[in-house]
C-alpha positions as CSV (number, residue, x, y, z in Angstrom):
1,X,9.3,-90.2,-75.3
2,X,11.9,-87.6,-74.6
3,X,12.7,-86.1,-71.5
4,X,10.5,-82.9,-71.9
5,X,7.6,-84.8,-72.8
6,X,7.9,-86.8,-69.9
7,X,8.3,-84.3,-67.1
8,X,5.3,-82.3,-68.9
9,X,2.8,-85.2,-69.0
10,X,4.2,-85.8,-65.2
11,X,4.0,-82.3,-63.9
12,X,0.1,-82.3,-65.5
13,X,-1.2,-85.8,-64.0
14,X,0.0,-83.8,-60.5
15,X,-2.1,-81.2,-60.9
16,X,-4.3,-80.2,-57.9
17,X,-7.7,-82.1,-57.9
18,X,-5.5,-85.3,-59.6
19,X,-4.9,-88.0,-56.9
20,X,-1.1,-88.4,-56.4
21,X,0.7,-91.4,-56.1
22,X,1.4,-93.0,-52.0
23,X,4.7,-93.5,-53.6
24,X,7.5,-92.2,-55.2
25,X,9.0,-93.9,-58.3
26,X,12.5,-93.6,-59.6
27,X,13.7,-90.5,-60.0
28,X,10.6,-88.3,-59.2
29,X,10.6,-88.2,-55.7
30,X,11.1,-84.4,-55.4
31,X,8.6,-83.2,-57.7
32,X,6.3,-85.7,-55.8
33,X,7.4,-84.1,-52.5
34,X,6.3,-80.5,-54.0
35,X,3.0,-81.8,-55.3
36,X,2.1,-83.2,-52.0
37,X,3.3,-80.3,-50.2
38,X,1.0,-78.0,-52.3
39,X,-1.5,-80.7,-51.4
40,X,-1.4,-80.4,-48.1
41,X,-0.9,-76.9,-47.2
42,X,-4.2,-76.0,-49.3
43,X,-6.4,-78.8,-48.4
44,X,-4.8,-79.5,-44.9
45,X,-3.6,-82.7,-43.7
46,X,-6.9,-84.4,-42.5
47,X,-8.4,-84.4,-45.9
48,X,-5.5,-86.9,-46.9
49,X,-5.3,-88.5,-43.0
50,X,-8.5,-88.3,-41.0
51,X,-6.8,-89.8,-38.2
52,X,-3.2,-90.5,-37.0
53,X,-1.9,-94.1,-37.2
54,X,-2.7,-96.3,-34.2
55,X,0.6,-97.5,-33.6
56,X,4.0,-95.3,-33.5
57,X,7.1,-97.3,-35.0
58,X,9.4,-98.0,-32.0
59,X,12.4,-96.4,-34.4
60,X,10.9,-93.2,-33.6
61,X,11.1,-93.4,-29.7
62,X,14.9,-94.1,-30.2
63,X,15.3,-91.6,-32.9
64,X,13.9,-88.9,-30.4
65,X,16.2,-90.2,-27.7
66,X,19.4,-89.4,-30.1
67,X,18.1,-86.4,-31.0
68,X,17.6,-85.0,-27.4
69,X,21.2,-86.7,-26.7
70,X,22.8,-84.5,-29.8
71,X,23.3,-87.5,-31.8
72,X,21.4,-85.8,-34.7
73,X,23.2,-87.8,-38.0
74,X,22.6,-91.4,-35.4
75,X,18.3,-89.8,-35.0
76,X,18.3,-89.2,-39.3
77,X,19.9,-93.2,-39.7
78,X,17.4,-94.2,-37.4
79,X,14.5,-92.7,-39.2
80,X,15.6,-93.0,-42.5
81,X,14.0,-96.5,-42.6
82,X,11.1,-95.7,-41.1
83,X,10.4,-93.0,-43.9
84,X,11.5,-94.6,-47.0
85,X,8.9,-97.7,-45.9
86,X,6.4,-95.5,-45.4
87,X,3.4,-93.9,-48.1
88,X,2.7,-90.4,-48.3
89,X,1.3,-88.3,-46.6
90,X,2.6,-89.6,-43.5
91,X,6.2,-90.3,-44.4
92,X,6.2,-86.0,-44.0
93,X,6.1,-86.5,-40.3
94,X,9.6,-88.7,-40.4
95,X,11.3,-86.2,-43.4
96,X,10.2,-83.2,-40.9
97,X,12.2,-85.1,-38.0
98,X,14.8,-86.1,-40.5
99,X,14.9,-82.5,-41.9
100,X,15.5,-80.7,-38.7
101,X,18.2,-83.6,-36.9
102,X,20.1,-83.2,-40.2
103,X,20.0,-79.6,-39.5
104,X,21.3,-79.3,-36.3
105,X,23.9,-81.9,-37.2
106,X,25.3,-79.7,-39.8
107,X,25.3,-76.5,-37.2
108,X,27.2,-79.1,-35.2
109,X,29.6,-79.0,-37.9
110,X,29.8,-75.4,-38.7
111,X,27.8,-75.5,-42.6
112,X,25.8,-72.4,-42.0
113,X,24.4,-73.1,-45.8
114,X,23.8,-76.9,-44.7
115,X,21.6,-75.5,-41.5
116,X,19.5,-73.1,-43.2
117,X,18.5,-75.7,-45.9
118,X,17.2,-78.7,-43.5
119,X,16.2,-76.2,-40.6
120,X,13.7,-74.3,-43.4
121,X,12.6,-77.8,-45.1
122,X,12.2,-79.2,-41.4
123,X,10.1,-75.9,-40.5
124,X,8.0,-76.3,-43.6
125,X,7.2,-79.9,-43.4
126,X,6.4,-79.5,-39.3
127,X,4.0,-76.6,-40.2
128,X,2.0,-79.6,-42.2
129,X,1.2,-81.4,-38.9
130,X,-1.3,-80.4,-35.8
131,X,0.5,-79.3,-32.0
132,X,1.1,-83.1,-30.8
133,X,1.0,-85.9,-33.4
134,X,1.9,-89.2,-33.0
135,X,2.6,-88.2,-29.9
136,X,5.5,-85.8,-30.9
137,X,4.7,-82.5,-29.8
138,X,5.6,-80.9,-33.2
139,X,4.3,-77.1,-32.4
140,X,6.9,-76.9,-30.4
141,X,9.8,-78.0,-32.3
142,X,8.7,-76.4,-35.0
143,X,8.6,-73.0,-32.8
144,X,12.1,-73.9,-31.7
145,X,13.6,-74.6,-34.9
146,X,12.1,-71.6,-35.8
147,X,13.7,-69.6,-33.7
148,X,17.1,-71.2,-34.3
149,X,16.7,-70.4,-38.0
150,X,16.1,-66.7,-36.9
151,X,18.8,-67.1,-34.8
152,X,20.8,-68.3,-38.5
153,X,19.4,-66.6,-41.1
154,X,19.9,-62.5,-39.5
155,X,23.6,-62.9,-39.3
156,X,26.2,-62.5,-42.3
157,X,28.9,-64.1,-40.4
158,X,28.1,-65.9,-37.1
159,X,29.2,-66.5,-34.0
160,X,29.9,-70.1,-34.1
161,X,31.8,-69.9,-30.7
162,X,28.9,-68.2,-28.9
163,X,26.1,-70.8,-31.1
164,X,28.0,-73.7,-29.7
165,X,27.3,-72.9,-26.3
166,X,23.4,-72.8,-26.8
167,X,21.2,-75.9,-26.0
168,X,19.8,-77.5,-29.0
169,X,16.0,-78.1,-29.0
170,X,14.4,-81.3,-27.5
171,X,11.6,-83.4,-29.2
172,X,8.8,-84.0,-26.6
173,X,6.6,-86.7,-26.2
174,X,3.6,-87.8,-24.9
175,X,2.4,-91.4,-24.8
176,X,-0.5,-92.0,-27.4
């Protein structure tokens, strides 16, 4: 089958209504991710996840530690696991963490391009999830990476001197 056929028949067994796979497969993973995201922000993610897992994976405790430390690329390594291991819809939760640490990592580094990819992929995926999940209190890094893609996105050239003196946001907790 040639390569138009098979992204057509793919694209069509994704359709809304269809059930999608809990896991990517080589090479499709993005056009999963879309299907799943169009998935979730029409139906919402209790139709897919009545309830939050019972137990949260002790890599995301230390994940949130480097992230509040500034150790953003250290907080993506230590999630990165964590997500690829994990089925969909929940592995969103860790890509929105992983989205927004890889973010600020590249405002840390100056890619204003870099930034405004993750932070808006990061913002996306958080807006998926209810205030507190898992015990991360996603609302609120969602409204803080928010405003720090405001903060991004209104300026033609920034002020990279004046952006570096800003706190970053913090990931807060609460036990589960």
């Amino acid at each position: 089958m040639d390569i138009a056929r098979r992204a057509k028949s793919v694209r069509r067994a994704w359709e809304p209504g269809v059930d999608l796979p809990a896991r990517p497969s080589k090479g499709n993973r993005r056009e999963l991710e879309q299907a799943w995201i169009a998935q979730l922000e029409a139906r919402g993610l209790y139709h897919f996840l009545p309830q939050p897992p019972d137990a949260v994976p002790p890599q995301v405790y230390v994940a949130v530690d480097q992230f509040n430390a500034g150790s953003f690329w250290d907080c993506h390594e230590t999630l990165e696991e964590v997500w690829l291991e994990t089925t969909y819809p929940l592995r969103f939760v860790y890509h929105a963490l992983i989205k927004v640490a890889v973010g600020f990592h590249h405002l840390g580094r100056h890619n204003c391009h870099g930034a405004r990819v993750k932070l808006s992929d990061g913002v996306r995926l958080l807006r998926l999830f209810p205030a507190v999940y898992m015990g991360v209190h996603t609302r609120q890094l969602l409204a803080d990476t928010s405003a720090w893609l405001a903060r991004i996105e209104g300026e033609a050239r920034l002020d990279w001197a004046a952006l570096d003196t800003l706190p970053r946001p913090t990931i807060l907790t609460s036990p589960m």
